[in-house]
C-alpha positions in Angstrom: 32.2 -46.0 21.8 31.0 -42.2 22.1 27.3 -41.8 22.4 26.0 -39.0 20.4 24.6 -36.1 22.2 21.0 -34.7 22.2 22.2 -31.6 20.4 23.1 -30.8 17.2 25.6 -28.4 18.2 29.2 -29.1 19.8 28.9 -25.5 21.3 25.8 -25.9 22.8 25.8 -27.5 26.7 25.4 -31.2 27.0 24.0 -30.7 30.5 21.3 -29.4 30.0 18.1 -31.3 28.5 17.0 -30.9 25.1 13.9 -28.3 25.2 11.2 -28.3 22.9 10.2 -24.6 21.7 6.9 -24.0 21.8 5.6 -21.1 19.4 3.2 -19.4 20.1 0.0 -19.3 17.4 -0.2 -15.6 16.3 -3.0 -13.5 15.5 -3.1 -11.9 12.4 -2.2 -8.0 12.3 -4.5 -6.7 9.8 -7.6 -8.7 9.4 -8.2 -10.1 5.7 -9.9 -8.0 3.0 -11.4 -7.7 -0.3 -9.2 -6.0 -3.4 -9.4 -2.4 -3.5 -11.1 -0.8 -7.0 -8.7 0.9 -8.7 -9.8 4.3 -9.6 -13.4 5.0 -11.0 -12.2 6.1 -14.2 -10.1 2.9 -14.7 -12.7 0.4 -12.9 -13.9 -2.3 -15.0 -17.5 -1.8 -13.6 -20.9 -1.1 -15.1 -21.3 2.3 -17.6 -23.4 4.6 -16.2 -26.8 5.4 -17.5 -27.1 8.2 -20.2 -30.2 10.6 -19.7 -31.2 12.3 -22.2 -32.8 15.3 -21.1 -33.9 18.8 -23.1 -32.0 21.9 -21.5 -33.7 23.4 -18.4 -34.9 26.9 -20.4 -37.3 24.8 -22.5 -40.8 23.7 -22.2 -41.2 21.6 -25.3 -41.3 18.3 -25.1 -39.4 15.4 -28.1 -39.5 12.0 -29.0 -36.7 10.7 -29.9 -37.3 8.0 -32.7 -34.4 5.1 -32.2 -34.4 1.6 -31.1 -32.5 0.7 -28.0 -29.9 -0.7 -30.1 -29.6 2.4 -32.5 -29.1 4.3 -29.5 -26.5 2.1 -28.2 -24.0 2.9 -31.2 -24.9 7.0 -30.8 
């Protein structure tokens, strides 16, 4: 009876022992990050703050009678 060789291959050389490859453990190439924003005018982020504010040529002051709410729907 034939014993079966080490190798899996026919081609490769019975000869020589079987070799375990060891591979190396790689660093990463770019580190790890958050996802970038999309752009500002897309970017599901908080609304800005409206000021309301009287044009710089006058020197009267206003009230401005609404609720936060009524405001809101302006």
């Amino acid at each position: 009876t034939r014993s079966r060789p080490a190798v899996s291959s026919p081609l490769a050389d019975h000869t020589a022992p079987a070799t375990t490859r060891v591979t190396p453990l790689r660093a990463y190439s770019f580190p790890t990050s958050s996802p970038l924003r999309p752009f500002l005018s897309v970017a599901p982020g908080k609304k800005p703050v409206k000021i309301i504010q009287p044009p710089a040529n006058h020197s009267v002051s206003f009230e401005l009678n609404l609720t936060q709410a009524e405001l809101g729907r302006k």
